[in-house]
Structure formats: C-alpha cells, structure tokens
N, CA, C and O atoms as a printed pandas DataFrame, in Angstrom:
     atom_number atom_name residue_name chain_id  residue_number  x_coord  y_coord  z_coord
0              1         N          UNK        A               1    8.741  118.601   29.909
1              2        CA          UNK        A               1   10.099  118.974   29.546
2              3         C          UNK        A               1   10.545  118.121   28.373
3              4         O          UNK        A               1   10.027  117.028   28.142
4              5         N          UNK        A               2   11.655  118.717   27.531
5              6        CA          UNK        A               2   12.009  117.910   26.443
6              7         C          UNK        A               2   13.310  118.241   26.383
7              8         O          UNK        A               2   13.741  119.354   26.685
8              9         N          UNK        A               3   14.165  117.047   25.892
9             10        CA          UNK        A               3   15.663  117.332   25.773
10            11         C          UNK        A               3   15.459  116.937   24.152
11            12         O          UNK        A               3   14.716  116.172   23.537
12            13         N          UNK        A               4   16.713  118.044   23.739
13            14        CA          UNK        A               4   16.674  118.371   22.496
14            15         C          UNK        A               4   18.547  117.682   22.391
15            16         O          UNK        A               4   19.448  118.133   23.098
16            17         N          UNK        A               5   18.683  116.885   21.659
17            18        CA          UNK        A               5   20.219  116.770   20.948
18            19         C          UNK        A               5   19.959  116.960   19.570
19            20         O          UNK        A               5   18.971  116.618   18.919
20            21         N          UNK        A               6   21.476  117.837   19.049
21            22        CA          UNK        A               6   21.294  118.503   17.524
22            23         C          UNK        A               6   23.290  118.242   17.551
23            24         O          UNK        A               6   24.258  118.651   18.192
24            25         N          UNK        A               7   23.005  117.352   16.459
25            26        CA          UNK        A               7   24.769  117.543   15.780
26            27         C          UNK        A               7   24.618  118.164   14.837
27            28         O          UNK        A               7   23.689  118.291   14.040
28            29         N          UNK        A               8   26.072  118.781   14.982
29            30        CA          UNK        A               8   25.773  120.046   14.511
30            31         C          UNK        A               8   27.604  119.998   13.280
31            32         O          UNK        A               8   28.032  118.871   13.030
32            33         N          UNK        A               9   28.179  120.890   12.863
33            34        CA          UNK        A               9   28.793  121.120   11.612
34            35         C          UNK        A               9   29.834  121.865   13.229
35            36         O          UNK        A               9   29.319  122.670   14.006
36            37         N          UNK        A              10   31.176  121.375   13.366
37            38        CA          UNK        A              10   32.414  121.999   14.185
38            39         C          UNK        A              10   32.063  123.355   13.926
39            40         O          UNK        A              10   31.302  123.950   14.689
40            41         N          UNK        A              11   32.551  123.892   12.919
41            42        CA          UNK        A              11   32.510  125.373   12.352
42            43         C          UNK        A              11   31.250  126.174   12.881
43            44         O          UNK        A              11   31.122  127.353   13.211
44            45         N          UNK        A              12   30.428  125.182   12.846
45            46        CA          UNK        A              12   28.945  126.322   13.124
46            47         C          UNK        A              12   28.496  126.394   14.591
47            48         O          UNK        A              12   27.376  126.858   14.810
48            49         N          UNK        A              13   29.554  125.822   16.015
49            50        CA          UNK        A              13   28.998  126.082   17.272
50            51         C          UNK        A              13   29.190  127.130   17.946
51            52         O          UNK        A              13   28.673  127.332   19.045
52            53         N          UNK        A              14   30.089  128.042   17.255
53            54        CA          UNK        A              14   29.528  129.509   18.002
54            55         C          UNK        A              14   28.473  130.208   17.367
55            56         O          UNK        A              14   27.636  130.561   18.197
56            57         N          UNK        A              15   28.210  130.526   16.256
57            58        CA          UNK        A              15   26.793  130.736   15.647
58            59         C          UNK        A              15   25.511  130.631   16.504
59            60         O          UNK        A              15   24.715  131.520   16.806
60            61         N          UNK        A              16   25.514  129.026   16.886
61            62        CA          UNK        A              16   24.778  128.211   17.319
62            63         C          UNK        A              16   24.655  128.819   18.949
63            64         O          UNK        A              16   23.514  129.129   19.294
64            65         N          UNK        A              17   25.825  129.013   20.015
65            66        CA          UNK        A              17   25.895  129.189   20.917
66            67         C          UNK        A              17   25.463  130.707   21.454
67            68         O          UNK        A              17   25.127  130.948   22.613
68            69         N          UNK        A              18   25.542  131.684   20.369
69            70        CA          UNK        A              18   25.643  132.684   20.425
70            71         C          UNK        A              18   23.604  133.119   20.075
71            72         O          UNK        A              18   22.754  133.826   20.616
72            73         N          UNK        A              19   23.674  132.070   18.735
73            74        CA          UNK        A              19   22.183  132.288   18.224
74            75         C          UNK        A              19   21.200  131.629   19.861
75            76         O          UNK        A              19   20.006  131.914   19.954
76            77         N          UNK        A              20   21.632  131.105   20.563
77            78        CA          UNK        A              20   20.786  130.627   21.753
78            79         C          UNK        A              20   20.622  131.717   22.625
79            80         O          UNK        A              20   19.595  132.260   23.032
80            81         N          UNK        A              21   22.357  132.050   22.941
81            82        CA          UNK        A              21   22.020  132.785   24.053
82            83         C          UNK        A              21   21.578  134.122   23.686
83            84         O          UNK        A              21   21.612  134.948   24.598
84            85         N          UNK        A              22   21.143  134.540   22.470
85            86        CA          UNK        A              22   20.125  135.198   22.014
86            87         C          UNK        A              22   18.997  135.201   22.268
87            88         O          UNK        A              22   18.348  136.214   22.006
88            89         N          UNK        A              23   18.245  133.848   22.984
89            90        CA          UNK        A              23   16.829  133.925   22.964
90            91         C          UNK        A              23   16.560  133.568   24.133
91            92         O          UNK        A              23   15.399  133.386   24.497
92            93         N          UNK        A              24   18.001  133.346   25.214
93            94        CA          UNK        A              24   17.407  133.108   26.578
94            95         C          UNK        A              24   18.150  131.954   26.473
95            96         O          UNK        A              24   17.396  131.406   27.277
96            97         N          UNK        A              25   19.164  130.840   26.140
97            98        CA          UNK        A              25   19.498  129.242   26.473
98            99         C          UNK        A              25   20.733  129.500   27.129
99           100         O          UNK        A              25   21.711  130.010   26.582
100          101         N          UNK        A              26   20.677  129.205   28.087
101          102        CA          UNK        A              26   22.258  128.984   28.890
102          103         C          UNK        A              26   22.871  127.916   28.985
103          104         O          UNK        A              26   24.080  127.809   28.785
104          105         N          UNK        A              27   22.011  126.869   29.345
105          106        CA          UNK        A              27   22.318  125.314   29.888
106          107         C          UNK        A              27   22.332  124.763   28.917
107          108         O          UNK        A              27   21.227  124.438   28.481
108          109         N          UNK        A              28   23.653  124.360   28.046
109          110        CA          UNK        A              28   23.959  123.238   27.568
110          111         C          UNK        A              28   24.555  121.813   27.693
111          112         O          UNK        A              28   24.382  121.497   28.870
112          113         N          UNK        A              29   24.942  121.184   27.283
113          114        CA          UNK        A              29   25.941  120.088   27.177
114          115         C          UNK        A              29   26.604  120.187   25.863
115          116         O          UNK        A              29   25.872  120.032   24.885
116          117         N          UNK        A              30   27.983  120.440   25.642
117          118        CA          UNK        A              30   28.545  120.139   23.878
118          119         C          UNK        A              30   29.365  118.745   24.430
119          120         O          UNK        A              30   29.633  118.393   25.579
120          121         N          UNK        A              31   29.611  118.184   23.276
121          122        CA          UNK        A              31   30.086  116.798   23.227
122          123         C          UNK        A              31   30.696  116.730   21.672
123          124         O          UNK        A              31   29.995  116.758   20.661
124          125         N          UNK        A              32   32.270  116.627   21.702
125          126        CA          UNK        A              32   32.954  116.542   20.563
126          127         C          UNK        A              32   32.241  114.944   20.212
127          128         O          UNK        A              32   32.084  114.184   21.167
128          129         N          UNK        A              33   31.698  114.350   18.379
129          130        CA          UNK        A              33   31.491  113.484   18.757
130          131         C          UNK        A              33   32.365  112.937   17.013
131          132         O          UNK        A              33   32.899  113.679   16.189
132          133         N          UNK        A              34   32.266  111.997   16.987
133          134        CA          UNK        A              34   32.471  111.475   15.186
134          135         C          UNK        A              34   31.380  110.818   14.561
135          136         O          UNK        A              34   30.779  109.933   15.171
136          137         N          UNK        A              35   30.995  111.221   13.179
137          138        CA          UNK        A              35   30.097  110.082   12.859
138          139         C          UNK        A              35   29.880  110.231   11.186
139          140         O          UNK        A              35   30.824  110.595   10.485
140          141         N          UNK        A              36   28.527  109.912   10.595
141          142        CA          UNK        A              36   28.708  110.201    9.582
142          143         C          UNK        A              36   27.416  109.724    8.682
143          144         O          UNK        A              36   27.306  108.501    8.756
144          145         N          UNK        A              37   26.628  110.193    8.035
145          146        CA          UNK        A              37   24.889  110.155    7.731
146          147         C          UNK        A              37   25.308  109.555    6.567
147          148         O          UNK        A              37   26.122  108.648    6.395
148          149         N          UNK        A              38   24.304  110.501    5.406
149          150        CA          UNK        A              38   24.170  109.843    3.729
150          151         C          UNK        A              38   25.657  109.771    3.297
151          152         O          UNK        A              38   26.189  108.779    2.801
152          153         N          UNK        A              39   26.495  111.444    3.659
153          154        CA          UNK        A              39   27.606  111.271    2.942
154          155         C          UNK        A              39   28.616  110.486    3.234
155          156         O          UNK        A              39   29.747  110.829    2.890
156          157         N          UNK        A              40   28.402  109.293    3.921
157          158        CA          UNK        A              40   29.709  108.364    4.034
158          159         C          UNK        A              40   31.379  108.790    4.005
159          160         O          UNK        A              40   32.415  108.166    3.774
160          161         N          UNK        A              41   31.084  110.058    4.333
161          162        CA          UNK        A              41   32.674  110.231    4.470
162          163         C          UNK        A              41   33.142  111.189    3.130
163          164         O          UNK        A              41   32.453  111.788    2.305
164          165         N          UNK        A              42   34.439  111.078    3.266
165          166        CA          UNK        A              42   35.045  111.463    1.794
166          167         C          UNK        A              42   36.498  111.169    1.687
167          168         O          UNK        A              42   37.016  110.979    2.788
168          169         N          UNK        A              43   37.101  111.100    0.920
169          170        CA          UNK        A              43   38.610  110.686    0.203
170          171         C          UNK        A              43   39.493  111.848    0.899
171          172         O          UNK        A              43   38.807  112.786    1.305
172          173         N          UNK        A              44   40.753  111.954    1.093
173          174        CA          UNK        A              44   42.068  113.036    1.288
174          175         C          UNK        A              44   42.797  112.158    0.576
175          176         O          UNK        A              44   42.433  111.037    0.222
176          177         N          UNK        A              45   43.819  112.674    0.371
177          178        CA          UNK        A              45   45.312  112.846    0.104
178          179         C          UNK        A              45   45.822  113.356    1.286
179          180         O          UNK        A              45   45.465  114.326    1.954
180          181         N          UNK        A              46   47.103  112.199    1.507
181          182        CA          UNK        A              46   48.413  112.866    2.672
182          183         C          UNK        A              46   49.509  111.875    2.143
183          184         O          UNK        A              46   49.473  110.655    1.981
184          185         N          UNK        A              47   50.499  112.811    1.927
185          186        CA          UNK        A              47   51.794  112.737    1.541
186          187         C          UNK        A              47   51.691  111.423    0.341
187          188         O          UNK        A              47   52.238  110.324    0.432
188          189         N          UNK        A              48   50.754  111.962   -0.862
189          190        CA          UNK        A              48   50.606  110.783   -1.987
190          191         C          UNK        A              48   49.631  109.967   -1.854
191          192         O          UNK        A              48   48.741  110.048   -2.700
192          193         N          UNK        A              49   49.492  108.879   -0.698
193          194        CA          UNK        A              49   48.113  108.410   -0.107
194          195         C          UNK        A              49   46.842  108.784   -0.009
195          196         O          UNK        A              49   46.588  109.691    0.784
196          197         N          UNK        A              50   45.499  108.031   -0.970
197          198        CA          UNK        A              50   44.387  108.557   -0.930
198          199         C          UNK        A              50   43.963  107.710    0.341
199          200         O          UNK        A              50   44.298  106.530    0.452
200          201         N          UNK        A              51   43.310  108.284    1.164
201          202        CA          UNK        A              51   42.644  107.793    2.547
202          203         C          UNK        A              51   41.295  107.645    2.279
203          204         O          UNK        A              51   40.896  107.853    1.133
204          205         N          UNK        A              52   40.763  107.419    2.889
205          206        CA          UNK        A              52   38.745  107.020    3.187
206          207         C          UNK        A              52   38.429  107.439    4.552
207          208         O          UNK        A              52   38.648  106.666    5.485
208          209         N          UNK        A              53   37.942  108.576    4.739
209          210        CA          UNK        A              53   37.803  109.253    5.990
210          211         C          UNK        A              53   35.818  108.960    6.101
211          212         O          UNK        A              53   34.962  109.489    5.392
212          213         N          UNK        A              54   35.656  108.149    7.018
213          214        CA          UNK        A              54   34.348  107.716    7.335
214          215         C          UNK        A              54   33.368  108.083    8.018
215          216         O          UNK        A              54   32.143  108.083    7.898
216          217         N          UNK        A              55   34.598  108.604    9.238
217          218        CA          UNK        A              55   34.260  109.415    9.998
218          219         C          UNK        A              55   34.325  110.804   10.538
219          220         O          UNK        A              55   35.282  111.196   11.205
220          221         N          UNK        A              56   33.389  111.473   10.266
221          222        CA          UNK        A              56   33.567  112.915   10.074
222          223         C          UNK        A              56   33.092  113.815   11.709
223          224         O          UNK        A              56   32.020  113.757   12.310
224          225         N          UNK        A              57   34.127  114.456   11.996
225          226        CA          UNK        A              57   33.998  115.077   13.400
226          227         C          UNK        A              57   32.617  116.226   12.850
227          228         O          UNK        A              57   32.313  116.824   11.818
228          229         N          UNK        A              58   32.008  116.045   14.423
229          230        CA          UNK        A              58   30.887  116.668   14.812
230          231         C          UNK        A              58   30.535  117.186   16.150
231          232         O          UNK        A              58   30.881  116.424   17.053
232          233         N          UNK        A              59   30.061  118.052   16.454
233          234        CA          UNK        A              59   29.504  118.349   17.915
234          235         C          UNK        A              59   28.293  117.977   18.038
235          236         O          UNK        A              59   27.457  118.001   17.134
236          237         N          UNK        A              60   28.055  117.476   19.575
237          238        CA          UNK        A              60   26.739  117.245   19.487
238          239         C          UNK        A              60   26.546  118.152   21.193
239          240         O          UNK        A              60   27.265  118.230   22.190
240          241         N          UNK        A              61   25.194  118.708   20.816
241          242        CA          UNK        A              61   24.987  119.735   21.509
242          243         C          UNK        A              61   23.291  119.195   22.586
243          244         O          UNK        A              61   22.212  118.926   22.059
244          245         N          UNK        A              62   23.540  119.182   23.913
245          246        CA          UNK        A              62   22.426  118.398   24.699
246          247         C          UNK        A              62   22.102  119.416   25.243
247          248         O          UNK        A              62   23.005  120.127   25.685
248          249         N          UNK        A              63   20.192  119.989   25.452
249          250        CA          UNK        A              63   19.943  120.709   26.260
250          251         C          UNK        A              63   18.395  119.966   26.610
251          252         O          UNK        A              63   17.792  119.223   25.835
252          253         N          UNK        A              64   17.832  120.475   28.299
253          254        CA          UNK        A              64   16.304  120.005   28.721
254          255         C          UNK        A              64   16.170  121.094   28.730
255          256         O          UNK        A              64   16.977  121.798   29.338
256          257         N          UNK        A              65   15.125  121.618   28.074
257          258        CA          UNK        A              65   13.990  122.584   28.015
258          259         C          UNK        A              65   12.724  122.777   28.428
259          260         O          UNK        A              65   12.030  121.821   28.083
260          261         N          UNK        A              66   12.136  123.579   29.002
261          262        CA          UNK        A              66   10.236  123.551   29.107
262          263         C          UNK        A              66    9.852  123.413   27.650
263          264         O          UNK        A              66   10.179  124.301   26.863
264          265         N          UNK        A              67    8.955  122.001   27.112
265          266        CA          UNK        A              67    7.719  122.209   26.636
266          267         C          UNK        A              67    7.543  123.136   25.237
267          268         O          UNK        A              67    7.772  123.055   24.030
268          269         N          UNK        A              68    6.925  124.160   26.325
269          270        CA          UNK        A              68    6.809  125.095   25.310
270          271         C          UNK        A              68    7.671  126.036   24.972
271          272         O          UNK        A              68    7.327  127.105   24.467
272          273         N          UNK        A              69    9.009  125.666   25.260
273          274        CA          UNK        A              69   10.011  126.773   24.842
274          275         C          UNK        A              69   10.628  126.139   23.243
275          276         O          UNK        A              69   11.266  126.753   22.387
276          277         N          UNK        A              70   10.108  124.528   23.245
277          278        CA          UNK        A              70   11.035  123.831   22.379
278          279         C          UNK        A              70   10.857  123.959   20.891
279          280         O          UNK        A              70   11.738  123.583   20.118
280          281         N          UNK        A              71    9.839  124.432   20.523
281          282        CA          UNK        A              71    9.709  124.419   18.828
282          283         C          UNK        A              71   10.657  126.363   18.745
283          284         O          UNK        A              71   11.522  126.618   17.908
284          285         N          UNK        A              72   10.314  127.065   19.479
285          286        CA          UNK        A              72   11.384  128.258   19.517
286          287         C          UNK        A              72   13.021  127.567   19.386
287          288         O          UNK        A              72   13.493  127.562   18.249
288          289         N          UNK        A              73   13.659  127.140   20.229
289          290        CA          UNK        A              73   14.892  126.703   20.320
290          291         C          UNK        A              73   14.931  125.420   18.708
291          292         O          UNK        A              73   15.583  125.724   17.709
292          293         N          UNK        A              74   14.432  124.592   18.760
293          294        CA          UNK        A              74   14.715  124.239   17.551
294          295         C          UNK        A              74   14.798  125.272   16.327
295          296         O          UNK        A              74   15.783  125.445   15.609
296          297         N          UNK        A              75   13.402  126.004   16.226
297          298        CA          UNK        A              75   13.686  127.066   14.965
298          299         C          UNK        A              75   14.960  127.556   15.165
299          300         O          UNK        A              75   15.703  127.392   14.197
300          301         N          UNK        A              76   15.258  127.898   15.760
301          302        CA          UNK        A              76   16.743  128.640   16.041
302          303         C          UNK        A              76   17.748  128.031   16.064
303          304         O          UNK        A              76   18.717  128.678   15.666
304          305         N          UNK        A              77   18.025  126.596   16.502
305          306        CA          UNK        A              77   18.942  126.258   16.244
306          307         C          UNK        A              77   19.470  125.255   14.720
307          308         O          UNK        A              77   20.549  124.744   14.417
308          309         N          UNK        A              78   17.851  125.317   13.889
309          310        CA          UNK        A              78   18.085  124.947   12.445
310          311         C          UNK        A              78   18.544  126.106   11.862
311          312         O          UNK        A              78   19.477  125.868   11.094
312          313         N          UNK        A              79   18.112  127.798   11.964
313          314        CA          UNK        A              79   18.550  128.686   11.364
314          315         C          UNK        A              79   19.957  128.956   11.322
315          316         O          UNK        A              79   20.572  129.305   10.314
316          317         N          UNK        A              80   20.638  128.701   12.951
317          318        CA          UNK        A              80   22.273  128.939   13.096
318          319         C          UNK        A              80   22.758  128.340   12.625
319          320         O          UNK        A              80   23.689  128.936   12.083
320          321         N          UNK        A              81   22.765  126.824   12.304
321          322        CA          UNK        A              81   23.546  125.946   12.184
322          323         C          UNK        A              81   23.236  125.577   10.540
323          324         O          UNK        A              81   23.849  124.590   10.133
324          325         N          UNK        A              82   22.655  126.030    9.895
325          326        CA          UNK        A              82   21.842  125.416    8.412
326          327         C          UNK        A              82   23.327  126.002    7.639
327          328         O          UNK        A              82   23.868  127.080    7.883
328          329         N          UNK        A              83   23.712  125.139    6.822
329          330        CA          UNK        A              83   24.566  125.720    5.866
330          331         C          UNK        A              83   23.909  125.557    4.186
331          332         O          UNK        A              83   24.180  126.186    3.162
332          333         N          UNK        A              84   23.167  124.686    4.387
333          334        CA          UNK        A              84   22.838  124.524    3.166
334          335         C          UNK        A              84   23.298  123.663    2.256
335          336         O          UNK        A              84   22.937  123.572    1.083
336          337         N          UNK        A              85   24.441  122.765    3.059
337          338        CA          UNK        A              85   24.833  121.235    2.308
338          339         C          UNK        A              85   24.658  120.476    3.109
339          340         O          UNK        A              85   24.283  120.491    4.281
340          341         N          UNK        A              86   25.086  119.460    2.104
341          342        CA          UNK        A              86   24.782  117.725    2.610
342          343         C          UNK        A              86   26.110  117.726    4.239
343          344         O          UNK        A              86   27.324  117.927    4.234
344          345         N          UNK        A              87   25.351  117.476    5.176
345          346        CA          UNK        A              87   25.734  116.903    6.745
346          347         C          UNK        A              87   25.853  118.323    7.470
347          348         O          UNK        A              87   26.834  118.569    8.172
348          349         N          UNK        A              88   24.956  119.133    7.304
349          350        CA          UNK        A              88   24.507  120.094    8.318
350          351         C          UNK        A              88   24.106  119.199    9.940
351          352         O          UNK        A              88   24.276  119.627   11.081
352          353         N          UNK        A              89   23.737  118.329    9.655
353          354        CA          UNK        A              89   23.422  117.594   11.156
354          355         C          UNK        A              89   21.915  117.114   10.915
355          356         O          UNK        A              89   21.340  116.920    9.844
356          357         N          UNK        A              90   21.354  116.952   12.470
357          358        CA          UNK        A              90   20.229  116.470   12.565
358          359         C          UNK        A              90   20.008  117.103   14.020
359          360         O          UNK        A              90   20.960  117.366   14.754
360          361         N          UNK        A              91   18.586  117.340   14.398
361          362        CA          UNK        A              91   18.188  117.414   15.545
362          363         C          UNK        A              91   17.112  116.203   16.064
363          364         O          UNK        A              91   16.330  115.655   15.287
364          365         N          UNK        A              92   17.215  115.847   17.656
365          366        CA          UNK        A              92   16.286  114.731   18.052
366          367         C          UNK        A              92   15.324  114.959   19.276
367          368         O          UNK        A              92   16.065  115.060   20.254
368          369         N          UNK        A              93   14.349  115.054   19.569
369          370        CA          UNK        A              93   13.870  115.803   20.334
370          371         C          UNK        A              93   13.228  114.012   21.475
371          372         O          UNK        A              93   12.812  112.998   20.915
372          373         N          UNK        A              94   13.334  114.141   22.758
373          374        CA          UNK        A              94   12.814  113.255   23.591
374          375         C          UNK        A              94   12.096  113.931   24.699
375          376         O          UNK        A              94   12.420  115.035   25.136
376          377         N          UNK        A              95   10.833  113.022   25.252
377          378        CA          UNK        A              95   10.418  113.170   26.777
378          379         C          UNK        A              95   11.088  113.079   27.947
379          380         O          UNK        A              95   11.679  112.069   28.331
380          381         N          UNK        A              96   11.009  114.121   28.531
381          382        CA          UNK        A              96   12.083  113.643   29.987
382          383         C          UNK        A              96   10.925  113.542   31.037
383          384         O          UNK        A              96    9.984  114.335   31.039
384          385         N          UNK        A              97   11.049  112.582   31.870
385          386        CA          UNK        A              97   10.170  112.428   32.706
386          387         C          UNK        A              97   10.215  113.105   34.251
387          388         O          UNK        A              97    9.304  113.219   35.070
388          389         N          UNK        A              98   11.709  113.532   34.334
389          390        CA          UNK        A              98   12.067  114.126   35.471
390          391         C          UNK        A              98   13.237  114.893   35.542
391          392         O          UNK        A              98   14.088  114.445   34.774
392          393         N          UNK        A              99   13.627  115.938   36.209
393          394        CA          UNK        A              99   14.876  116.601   36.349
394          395         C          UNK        A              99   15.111  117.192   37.995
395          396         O          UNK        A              99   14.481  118.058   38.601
396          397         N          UNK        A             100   15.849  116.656   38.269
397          398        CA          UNK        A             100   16.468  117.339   39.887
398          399         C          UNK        A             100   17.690  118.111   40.057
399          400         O          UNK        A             100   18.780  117.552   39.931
400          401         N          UNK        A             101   17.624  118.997   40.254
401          402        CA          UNK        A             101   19.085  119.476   40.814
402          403         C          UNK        A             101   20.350  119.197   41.958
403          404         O          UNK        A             101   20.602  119.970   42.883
404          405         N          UNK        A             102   20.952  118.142   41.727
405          406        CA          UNK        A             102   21.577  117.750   43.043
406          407         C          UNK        A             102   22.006  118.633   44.272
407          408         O          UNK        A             102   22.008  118.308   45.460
408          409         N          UNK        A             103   22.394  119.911   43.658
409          410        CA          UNK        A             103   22.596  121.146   45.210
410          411         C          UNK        A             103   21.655  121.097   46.061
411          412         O          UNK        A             103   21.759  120.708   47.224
412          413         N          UNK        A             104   20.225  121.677   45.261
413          414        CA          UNK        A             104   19.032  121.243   46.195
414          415         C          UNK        A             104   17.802  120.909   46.387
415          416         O          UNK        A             104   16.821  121.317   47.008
416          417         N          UNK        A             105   18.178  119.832   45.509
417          418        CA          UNK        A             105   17.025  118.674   45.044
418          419         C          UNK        A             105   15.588  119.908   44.435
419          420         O          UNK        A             105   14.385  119.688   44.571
420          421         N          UNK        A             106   16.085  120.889   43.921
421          422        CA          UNK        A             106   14.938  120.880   42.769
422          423         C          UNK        A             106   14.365  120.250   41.748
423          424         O          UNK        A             106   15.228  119.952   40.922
424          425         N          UNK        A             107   13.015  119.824   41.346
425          426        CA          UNK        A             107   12.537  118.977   40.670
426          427         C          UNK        A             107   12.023  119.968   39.610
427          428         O          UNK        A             107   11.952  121.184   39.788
428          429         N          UNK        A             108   11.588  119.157   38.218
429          430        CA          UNK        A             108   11.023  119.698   37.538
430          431         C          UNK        A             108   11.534  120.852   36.524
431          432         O          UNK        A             108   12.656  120.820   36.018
432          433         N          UNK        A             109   10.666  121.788   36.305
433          434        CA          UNK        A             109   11.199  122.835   35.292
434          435         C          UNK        A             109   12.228  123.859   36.310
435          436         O          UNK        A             109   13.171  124.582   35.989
436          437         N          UNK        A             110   11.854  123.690   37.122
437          438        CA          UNK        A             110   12.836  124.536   38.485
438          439         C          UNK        A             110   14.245  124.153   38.564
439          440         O          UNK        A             110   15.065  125.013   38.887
440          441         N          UNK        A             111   14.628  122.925   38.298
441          442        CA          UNK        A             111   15.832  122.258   38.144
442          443         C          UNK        A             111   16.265  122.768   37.036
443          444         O          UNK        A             111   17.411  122.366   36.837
444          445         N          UNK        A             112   15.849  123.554   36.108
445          446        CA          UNK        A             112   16.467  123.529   34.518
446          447         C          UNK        A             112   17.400  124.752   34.951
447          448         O          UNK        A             112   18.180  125.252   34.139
C-alpha cells in the first residue's frame, strides 16, 4: 500500500476530486493547509499598504492506495491539478506498513 499526499492549487480541488472519482477514488483526506515553495510568496496592496504575503493557501489532499493502483492515481491527479505555472503543488508518495479499520478491525488492502 502507498499513501499519496499532493498539494494542490485551492481553485483546482474539484477538478481534482471529480478527476478521481472518475477512475474509482473515494477515500480521501483534504486538509486546508498554508505554505509556500520557489515562489516565496508575492506583494498586495490593501488600502495603500504593500504587504509580503509568504504564505500562500493550499490544499493538501491524503489518500492510501493499493500498490498498483498508484502510478494511475498520480497520472491523474498531475493531469487535474497541472495549471501550468509556478506553485501548481507537489505530490509525495510513502510506504504504509499497515491499515485497519476500527469498525471491524480489517487489515490491509481490505481496510482501504
């Protein structure tokens, strides 16, 4: 099993949600999060005041997958979410060593 986290662009999580449950993904986690890569932010104006905004809102989107479902769900979720500029996001892919279902203690890919 592999859990996949991908921050993702606010604007682009129904795309994203919609481009999944296109291919079969139900089980997520979203997580409003803030942060901010190469582009360090950017400048506003409010009421005359130039600001330094550093931190730029993001979703970050958690799912465990089988294995071999995961290079599918990544392709797909670089295609939904790709805009084609600087802070489209990132995806991170990890080993999970175990998954249970607390209702009734299913283990494994059965728990997903």
């Amino acid at each position: 099993m592999k859990k996949i986290e991908a921050i993702i662009q606010p604007h682009k999580l129904e795309d994203v949600k919609e481009a999944l449950k296109g291919i079969g993904v139900d089980g997520m986690t979203i997580t409003e999060v803030r942060g901010h890569g190469r582009q360090k932010g950017h400048k506003e104006v409010y009421r005359g005041q130039e600001y330094h905004v550093d931190l730029l809102p993001k979703v970050k989107l958690e799912m465990v997958v089988p294995t071999d479902r995961c290079e599918q769900i990544i392709n797909t979720l670089v295609s939904a979410a790709r805009t084609g500029k600087i802070g489209d996001g990132k995806i991170f892919t990890y080993d999970v060593a175990e998954a249970i279902r607390i209702r009734n203690n299913d283990r494994g890919e059965t728990a997903l």
